[in-house]
N, CA, C and O atoms as a GROMACS GRO file, in nm:
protein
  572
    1UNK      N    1   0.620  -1.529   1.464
    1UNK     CA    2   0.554  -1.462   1.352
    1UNK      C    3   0.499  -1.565   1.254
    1UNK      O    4   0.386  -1.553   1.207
    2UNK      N    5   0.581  -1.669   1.222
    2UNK     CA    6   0.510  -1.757   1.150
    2UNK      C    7   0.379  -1.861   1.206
    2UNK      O    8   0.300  -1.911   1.125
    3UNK      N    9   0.373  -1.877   1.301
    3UNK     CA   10   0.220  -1.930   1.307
    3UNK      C   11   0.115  -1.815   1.321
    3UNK      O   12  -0.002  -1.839   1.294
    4UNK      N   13   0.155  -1.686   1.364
    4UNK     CA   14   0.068  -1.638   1.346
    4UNK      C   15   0.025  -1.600   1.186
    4UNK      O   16  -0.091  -1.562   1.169
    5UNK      N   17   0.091  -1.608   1.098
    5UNK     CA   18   0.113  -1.619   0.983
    5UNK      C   19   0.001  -1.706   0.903
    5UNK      O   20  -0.094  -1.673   0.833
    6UNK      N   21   0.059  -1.842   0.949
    6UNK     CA   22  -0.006  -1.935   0.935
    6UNK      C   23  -0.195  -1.882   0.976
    6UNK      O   24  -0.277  -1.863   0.887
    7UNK      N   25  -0.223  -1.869   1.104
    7UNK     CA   26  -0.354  -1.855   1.086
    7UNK      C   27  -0.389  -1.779   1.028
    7UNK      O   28  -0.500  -1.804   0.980
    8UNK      N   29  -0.336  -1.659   0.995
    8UNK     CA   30  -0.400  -1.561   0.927
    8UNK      C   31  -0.444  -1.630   0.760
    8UNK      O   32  -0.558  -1.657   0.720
    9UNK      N   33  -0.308  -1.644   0.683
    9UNK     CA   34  -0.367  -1.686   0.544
    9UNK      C   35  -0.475  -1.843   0.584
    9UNK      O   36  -0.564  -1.858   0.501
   10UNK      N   37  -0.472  -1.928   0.673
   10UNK     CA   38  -0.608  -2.014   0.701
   10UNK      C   39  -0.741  -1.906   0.694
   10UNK      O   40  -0.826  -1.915   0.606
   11UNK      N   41  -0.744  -1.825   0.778
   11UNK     CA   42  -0.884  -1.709   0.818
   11UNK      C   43  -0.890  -1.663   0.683
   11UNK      O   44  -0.991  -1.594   0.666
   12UNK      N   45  -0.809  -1.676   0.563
   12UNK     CA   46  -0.787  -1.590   0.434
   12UNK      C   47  -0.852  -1.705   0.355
   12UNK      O   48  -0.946  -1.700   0.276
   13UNK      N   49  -0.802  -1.777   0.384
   13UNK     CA   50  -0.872  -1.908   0.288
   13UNK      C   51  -1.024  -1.938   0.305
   13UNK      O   52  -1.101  -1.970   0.214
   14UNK      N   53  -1.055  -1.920   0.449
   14UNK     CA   54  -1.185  -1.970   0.502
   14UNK      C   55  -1.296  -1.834   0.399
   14UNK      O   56  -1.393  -1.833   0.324
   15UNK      N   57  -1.220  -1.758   0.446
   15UNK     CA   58  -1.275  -1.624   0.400
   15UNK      C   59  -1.358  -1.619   0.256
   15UNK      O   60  -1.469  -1.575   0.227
   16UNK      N   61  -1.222  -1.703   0.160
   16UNK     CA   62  -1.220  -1.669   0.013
   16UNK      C   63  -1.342  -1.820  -0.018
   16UNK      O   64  -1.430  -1.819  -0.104
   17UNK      N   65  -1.314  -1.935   0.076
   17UNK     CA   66  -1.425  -2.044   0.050
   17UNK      C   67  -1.554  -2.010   0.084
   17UNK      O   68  -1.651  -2.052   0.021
   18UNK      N   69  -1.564  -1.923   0.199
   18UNK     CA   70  -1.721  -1.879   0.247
   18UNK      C   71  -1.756  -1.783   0.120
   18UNK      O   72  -1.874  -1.786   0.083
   19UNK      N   73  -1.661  -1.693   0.046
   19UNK     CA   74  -1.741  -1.591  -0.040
   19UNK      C   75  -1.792  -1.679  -0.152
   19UNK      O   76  -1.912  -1.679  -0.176
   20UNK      N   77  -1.722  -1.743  -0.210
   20UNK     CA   78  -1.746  -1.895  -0.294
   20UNK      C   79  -1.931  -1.977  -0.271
   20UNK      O   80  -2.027  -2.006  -0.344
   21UNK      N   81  -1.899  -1.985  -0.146
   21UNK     CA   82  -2.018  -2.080  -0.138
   21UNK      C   83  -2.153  -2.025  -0.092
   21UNK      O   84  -2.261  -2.084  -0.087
   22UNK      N   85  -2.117  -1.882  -0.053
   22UNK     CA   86  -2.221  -1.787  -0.002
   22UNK      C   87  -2.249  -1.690  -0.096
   22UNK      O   88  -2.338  -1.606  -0.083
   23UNK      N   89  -2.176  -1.699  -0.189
   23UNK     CA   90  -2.184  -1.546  -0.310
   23UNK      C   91  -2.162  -1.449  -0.269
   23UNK      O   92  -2.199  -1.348  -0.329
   24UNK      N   93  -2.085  -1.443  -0.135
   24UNK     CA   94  -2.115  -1.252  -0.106
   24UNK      C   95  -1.949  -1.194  -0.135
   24UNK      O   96  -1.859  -1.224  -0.057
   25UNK      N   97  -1.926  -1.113  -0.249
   25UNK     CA   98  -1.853  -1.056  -0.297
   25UNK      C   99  -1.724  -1.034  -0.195
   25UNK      O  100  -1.610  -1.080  -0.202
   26UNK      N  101  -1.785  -0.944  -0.100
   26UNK     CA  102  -1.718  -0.844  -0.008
   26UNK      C  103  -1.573  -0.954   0.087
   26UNK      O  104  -1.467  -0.911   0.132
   27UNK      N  105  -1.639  -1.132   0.088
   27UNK     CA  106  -1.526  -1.171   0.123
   27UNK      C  107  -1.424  -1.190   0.050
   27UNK      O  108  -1.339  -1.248   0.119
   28UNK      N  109  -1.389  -1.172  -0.050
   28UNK     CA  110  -1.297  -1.197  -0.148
   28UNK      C  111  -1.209  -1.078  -0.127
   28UNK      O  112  -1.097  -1.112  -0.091
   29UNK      N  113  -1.222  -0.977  -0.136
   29UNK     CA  114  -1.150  -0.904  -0.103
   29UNK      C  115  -1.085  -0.844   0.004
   29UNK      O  116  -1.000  -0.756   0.012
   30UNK      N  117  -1.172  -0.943   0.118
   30UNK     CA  118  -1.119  -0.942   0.250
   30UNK      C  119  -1.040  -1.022   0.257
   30UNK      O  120  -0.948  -0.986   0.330
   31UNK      N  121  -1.019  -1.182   0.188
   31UNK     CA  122  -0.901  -1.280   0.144
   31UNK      C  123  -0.789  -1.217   0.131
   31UNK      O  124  -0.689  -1.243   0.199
   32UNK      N  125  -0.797  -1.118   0.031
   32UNK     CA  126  -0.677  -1.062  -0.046
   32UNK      C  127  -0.630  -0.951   0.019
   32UNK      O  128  -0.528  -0.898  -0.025
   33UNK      N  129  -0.694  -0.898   0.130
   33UNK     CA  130  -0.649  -0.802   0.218
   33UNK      C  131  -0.554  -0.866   0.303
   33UNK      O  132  -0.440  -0.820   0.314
   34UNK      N  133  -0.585  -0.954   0.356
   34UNK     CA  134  -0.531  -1.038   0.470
   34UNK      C  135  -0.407  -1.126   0.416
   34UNK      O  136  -0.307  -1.146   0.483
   35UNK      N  137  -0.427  -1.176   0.286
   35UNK     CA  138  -0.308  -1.228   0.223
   35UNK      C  139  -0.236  -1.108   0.174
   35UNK      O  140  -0.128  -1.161   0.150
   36UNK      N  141  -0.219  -0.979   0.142
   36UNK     CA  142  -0.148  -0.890   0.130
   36UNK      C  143  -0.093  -0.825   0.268
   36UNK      O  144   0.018  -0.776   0.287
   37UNK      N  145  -0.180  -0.836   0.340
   37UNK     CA  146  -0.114  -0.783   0.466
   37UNK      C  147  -0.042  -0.874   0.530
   37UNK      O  148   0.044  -0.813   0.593
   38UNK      N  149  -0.028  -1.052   0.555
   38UNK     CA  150   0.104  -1.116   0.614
   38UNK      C  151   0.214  -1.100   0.522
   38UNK      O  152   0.329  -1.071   0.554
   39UNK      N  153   0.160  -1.126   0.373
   39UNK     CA  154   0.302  -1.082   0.327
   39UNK      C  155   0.363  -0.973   0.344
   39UNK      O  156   0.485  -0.983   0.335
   40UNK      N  157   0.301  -0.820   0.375
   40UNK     CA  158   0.359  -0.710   0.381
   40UNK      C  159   0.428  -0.712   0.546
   40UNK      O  160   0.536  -0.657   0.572
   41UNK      N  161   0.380  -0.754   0.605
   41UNK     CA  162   0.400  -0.759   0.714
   41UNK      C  163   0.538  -0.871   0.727
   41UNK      O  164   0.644  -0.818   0.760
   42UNK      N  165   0.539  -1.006   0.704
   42UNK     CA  166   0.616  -1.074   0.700
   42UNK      C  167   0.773  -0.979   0.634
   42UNK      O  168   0.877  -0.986   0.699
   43UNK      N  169   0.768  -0.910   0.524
   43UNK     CA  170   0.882  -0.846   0.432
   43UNK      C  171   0.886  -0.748   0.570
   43UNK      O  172   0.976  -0.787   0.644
   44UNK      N  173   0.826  -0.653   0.615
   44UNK     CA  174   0.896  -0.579   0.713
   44UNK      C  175   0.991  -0.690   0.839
   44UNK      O  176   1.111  -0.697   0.865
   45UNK      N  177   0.882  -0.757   0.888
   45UNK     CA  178   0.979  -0.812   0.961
   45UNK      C  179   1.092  -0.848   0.938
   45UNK      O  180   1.178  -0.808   1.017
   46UNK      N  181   1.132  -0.927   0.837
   46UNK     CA  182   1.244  -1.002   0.764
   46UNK      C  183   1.358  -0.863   0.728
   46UNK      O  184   1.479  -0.879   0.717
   47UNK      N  185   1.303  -0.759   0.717
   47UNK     CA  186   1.370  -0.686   0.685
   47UNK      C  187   1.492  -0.699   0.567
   47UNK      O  188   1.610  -0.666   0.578
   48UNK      N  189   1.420  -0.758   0.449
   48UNK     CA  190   1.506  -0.829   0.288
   48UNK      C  191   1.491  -0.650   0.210
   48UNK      O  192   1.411  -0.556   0.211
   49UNK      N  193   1.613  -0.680   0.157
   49UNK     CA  194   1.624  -0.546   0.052
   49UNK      C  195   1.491  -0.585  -0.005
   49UNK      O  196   1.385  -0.540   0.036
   50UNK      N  197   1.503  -0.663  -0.095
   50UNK     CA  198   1.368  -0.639  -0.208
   50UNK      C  199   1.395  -0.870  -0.196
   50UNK      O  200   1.483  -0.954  -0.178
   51UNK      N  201   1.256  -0.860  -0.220
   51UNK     CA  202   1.209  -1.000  -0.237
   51UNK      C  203   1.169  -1.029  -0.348
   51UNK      O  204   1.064  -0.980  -0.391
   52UNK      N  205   1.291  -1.172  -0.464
   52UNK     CA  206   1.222  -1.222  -0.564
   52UNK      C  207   1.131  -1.297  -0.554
   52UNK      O  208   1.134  -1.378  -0.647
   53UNK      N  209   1.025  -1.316  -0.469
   53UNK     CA  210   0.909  -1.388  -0.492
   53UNK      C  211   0.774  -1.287  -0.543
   53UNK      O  212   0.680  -1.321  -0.615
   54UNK      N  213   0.797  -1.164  -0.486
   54UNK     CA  214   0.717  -1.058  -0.513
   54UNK      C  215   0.651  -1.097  -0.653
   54UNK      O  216   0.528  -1.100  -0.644
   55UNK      N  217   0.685  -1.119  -0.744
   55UNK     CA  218   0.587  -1.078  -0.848
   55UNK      C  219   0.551  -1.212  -0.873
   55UNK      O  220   0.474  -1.196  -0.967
   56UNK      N  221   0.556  -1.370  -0.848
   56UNK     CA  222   0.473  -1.463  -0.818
   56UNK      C  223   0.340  -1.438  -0.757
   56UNK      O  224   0.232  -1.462  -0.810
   57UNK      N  225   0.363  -1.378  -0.622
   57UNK     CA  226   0.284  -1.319  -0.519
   57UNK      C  227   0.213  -1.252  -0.608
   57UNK      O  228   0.108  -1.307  -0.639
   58UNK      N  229   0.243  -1.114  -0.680
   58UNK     CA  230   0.151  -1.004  -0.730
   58UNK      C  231   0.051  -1.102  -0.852
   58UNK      O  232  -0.072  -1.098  -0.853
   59UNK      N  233   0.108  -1.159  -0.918
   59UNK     CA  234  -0.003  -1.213  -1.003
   59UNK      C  235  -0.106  -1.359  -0.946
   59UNK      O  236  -0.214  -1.402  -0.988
   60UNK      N  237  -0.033  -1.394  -0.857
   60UNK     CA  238  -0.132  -1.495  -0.771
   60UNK      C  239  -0.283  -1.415  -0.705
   60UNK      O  240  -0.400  -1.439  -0.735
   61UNK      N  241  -0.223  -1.301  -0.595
   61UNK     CA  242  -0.321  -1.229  -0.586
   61UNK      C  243  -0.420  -1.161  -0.702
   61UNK      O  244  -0.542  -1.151  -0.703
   62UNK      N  245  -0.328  -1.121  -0.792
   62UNK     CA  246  -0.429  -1.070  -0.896
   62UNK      C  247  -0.522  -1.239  -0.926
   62UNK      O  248  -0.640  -1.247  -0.893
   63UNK      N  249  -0.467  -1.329  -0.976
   63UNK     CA  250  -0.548  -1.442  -1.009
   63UNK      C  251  -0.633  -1.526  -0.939
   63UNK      O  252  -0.700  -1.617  -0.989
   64UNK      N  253  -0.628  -1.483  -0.791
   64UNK     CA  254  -0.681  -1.520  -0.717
   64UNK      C  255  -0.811  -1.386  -0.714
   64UNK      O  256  -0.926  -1.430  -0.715
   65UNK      N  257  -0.799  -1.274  -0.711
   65UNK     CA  258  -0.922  -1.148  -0.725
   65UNK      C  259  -0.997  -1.236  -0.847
   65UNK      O  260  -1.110  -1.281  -0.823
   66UNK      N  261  -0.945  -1.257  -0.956
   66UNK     CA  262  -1.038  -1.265  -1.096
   66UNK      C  263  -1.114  -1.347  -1.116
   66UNK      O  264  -1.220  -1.335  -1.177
   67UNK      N  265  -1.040  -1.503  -1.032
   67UNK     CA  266  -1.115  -1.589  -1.038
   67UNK      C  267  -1.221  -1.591  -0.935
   67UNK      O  268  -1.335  -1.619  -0.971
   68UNK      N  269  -1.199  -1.568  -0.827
   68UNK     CA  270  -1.318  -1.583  -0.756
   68UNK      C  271  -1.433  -1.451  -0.752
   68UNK      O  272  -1.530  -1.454  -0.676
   69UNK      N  273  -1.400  -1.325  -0.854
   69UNK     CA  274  -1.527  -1.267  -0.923
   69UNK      C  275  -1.575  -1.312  -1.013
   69UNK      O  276  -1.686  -1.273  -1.049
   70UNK      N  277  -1.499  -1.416  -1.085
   70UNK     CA  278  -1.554  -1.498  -1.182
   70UNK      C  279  -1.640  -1.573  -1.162
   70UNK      O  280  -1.734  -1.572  -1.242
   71UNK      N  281  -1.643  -1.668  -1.048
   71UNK     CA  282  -1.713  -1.728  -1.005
   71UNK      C  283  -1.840  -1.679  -0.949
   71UNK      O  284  -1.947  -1.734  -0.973
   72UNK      N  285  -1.831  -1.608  -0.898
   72UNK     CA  286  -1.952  -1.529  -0.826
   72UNK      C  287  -2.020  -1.466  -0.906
   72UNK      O  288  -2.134  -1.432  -0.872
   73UNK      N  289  -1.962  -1.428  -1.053
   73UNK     CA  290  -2.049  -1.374  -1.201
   73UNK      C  291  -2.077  -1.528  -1.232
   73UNK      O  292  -2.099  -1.536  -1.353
   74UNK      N  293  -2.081  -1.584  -1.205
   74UNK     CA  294  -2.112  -1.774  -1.321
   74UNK      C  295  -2.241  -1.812  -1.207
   74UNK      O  296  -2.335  -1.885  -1.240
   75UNK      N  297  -2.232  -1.766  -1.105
   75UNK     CA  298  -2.307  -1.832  -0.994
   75UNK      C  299  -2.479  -1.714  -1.037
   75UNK      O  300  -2.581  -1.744  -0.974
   76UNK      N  301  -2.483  -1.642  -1.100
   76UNK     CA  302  -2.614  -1.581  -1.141
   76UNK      C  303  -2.675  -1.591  -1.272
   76UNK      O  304  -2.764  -1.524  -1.326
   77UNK      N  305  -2.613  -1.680  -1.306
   77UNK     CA  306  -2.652  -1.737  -1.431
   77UNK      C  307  -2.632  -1.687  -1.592
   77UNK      O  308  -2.689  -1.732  -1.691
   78UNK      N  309  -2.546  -1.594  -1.584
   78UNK     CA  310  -2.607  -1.497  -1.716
   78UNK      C  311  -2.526  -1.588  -1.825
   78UNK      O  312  -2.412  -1.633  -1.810
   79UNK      N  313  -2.601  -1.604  -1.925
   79UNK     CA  314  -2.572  -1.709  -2.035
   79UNK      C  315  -2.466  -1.600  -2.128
   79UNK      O  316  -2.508  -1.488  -2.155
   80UNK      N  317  -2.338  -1.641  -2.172
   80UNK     CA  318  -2.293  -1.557  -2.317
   80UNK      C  319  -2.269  -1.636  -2.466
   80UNK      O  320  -2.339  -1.732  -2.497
   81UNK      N  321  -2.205  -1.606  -2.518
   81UNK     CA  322  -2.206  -1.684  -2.625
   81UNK      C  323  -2.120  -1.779  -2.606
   81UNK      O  324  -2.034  -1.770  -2.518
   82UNK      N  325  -2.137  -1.902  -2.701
   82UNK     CA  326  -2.020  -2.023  -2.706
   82UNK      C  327  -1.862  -1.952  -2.712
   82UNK      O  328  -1.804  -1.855  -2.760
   83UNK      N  329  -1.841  -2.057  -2.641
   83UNK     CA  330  -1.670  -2.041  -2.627
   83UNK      C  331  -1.626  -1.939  -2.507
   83UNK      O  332  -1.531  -1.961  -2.431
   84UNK      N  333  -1.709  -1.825  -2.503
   84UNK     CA  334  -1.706  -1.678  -2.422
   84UNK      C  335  -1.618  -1.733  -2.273
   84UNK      O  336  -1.546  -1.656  -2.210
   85UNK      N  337  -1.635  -1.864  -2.237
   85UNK     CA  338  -1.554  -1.939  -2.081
   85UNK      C  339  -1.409  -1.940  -2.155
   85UNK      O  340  -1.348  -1.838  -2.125
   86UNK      N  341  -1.345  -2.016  -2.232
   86UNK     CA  342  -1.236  -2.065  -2.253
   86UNK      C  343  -1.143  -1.910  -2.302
   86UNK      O  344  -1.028  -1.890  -2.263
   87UNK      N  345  -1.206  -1.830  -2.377
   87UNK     CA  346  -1.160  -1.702  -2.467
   87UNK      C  347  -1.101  -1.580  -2.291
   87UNK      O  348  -0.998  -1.515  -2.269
   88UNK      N  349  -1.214  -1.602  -2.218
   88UNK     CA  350  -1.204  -1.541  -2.030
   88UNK      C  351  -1.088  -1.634  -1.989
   88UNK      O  352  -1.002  -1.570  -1.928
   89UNK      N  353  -1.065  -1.739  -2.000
   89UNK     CA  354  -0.999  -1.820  -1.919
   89UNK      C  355  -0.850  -1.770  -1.971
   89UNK      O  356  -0.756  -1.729  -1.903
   90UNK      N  357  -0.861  -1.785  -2.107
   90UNK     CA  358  -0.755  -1.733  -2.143
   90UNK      C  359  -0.680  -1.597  -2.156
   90UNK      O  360  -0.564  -1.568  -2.186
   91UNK      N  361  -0.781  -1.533  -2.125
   91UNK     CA  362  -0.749  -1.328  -2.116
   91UNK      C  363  -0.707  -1.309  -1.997
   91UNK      O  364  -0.622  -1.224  -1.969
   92UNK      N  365  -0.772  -1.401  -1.898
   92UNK     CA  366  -0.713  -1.367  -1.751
   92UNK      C  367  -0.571  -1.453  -1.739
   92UNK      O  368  -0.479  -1.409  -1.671
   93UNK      N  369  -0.562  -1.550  -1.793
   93UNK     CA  370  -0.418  -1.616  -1.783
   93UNK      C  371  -0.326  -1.529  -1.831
   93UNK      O  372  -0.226  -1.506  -1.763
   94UNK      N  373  -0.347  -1.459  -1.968
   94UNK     CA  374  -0.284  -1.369  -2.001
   94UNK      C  375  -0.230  -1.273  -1.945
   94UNK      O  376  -0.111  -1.246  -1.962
   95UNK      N  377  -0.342  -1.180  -1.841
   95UNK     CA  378  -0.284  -1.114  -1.766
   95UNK      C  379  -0.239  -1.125  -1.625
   95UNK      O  380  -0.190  -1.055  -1.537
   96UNK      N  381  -0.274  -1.233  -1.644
   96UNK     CA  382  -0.168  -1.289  -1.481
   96UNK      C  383  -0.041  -1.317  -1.508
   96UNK      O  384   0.036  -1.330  -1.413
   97UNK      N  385  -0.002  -1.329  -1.617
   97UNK     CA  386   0.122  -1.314  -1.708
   97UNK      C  387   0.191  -1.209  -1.743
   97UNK      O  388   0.313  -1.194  -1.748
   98UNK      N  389   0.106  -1.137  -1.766
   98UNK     CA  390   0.128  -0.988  -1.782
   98UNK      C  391   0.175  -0.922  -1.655
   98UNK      O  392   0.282  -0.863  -1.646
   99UNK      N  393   0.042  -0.943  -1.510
   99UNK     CA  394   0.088  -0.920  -1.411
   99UNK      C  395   0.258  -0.976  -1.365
   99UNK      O  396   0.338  -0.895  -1.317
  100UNK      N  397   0.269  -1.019  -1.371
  100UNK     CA  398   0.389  -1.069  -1.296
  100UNK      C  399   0.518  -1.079  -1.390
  100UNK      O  400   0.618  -1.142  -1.357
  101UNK      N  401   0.505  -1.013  -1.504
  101UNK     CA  402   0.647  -1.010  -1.579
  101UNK      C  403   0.633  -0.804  -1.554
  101UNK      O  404   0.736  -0.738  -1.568
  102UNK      N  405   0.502  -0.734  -1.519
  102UNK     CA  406   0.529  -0.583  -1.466
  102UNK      C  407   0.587  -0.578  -1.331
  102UNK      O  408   0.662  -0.485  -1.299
  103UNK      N  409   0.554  -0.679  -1.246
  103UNK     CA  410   0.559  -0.704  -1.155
  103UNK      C  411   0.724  -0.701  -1.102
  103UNK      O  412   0.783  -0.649  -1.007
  104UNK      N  413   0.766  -0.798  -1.230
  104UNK     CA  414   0.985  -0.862  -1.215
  104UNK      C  415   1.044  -0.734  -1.310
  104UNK      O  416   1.164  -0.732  -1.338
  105UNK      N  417   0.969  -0.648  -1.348
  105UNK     CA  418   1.021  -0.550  -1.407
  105UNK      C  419   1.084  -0.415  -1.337
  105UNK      O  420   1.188  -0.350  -1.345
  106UNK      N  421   0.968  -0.412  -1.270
  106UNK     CA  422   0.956  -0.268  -1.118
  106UNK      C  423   1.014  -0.332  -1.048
  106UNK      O  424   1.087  -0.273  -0.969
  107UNK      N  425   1.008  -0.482  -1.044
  107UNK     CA  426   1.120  -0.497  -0.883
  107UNK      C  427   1.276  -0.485  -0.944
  107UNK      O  428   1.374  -0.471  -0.870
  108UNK      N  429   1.284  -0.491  -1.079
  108UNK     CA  430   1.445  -0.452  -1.124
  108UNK      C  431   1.460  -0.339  -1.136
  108UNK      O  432   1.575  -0.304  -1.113
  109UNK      N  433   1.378  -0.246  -1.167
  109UNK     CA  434   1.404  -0.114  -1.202
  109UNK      C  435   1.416  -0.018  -1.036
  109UNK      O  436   1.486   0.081  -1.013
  110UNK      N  437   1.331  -0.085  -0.954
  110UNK     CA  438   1.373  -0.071  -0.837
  110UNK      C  439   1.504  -0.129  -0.754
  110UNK      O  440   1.556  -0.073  -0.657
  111UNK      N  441   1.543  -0.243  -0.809
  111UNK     CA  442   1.678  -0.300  -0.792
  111UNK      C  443   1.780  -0.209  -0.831
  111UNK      O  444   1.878  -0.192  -0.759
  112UNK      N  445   1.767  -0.153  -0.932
  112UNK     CA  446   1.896  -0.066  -0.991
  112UNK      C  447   1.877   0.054  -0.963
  112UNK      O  448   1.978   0.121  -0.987
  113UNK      N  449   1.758   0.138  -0.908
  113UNK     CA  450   1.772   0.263  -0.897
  113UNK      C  451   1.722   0.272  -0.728
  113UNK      O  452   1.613   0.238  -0.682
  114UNK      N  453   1.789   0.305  -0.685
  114UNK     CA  454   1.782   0.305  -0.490
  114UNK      C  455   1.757   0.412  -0.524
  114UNK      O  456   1.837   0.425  -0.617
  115UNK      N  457   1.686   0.532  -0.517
  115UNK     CA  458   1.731   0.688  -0.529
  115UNK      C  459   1.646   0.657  -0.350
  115UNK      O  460   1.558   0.574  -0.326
  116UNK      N  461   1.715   0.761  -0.245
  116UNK     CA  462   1.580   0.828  -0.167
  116UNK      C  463   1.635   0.959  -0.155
  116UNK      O  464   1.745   1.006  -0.182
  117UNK      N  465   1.477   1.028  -0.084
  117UNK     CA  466   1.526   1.201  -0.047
  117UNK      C  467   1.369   1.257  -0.124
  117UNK      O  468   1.286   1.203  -0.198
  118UNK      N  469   1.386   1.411  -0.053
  118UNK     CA  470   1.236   1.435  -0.084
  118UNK      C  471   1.180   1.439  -0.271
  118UNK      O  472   1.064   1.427  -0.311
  119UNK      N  473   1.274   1.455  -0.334
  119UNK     CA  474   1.245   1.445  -0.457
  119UNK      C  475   1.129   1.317  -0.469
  119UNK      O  476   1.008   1.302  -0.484
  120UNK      N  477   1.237   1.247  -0.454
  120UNK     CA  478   1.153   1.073  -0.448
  120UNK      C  479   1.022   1.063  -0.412
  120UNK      O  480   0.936   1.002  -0.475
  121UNK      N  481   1.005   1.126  -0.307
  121UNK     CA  482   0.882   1.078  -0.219
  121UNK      C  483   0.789   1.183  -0.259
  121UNK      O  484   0.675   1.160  -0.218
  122UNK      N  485   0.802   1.312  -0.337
  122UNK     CA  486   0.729   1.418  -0.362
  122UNK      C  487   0.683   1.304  -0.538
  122UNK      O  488   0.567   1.268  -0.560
  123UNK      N  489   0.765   1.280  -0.606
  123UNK     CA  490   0.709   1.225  -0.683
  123UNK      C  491   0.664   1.096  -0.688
  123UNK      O  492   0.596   1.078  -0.788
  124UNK      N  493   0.676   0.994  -0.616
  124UNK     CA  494   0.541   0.957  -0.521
  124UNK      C  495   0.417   0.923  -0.492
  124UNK      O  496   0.338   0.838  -0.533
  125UNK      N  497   0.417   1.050  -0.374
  125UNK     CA  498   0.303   1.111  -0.401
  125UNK      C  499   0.227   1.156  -0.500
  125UNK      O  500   0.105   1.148  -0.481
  126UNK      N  501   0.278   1.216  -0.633
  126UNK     CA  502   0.216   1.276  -0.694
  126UNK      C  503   0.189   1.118  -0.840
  126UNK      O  504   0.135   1.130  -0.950
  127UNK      N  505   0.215   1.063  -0.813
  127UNK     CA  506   0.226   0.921  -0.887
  127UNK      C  507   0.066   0.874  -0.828
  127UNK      O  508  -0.036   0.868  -0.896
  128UNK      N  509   0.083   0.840  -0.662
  128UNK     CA  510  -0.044   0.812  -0.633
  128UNK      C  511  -0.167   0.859  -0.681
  128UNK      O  512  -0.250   0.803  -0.753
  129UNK      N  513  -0.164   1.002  -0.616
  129UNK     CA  514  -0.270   1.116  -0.635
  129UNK      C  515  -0.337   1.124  -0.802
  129UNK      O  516  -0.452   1.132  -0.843
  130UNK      N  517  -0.231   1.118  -0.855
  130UNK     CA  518  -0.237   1.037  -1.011
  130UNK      C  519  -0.329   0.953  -1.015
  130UNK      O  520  -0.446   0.986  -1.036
  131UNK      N  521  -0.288   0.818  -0.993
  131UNK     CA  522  -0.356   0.683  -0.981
  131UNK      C  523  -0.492   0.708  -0.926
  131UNK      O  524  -0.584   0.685  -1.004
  132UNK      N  525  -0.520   0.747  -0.816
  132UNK     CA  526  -0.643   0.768  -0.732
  132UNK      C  527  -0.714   0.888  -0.802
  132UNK      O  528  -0.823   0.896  -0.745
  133UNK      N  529  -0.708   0.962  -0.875
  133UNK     CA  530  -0.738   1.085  -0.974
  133UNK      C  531  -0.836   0.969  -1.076
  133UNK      O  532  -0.958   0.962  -1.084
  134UNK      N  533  -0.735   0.889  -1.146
  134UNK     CA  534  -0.811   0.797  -1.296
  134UNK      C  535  -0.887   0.726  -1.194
  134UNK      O  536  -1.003   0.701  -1.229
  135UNK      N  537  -0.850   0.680  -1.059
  135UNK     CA  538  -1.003   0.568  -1.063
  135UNK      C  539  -1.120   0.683  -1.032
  135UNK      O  540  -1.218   0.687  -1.105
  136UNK      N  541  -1.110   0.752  -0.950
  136UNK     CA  542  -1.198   0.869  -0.918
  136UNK      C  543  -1.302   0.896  -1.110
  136UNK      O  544  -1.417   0.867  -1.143
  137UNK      N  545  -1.216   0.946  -1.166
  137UNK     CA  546  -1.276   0.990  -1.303
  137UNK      C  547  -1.333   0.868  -1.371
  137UNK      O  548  -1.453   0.850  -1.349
  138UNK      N  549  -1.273   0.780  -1.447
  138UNK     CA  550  -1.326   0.621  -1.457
  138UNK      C  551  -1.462   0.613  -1.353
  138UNK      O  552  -1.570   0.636  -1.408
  139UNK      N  553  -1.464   0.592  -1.253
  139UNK     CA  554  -1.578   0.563  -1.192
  139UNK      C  555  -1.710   0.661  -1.154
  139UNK      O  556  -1.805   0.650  -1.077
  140UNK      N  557  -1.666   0.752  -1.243
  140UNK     CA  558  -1.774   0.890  -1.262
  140UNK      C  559  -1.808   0.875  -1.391
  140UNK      O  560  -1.906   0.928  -1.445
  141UNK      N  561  -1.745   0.818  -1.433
  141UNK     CA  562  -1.831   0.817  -1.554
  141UNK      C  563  -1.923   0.707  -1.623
  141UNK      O  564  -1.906   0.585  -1.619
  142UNK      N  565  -2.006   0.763  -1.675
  142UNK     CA  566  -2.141   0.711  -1.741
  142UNK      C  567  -2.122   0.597  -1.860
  142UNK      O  568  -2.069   0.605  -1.970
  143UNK      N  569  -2.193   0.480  -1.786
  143UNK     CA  570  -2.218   0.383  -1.927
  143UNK      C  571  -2.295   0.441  -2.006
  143UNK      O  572  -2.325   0.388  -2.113
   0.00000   0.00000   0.00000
């Protein structure tokens, strides 16, 4: 499992350098597919209650999405005001910070509360359906 491992996050890297040097968006998020899927994949195999690296991981990936849309917004030129790089540099550090202390939070609150049974999984679901509801609405609506 681990070399196949291994090539995969390489094909993830190649991925995230070709979207870089080609501008085309769509590989970046194919990076982060593929680096979410050995790790997900790797945790099944291993079969670990819960993994403290998880929320390293969750804000890497997040910092790894931001920056390389960042880049690909810098690569078309659009001029903003002074400072506008360092003030970004620092909002996204922020929430890669942010990410990953929500991140060691849910993996404790999931540490201490094991519940399963259909309750669980009915609410859930309805957690998701939730989630996928606001991007649905958010993305209907009008600038």
């Amino acid at each position: 499992m681990f070399a196949v491992g291994v090539r995969v996050v390489a094909v993830a890297l190649v991925a995230l350098v070709a979207a870089l040097v080609l501008g085309w968006s769509p590989l970046v998020s194919t990076s982060l597919v593929l680096l979410g899927g050995v790790y997900a994949a790797g945790l099944s195999v291993d079969e670990a209650s819960l993994d403290g690296a998880s929320p390293v991981f969750a804000a890497g990936l997040y910092l790894i999405a931001e920056l390389g849309y960042w880049s690909l917004e810098e690569r078309e030129g659009a001029k903003g005001e002074p400072g506008d790089g360092p003030r970004r540099l620092a909002f996204v550090a922020a929430l890669g910070i942010g990410a990953f202390f929500v991140a060691a939070a849910l993996l404790a609150l999931v540490d201490v509360v094991r519940a399963r049974g259909l309750a669980v999984d009915v609410v859930g679901a309805a957690a998701a359906a939730a989630v996928l509801l606001a991007v649905v609405l958010i993305a209907r609506r009008k600038p």
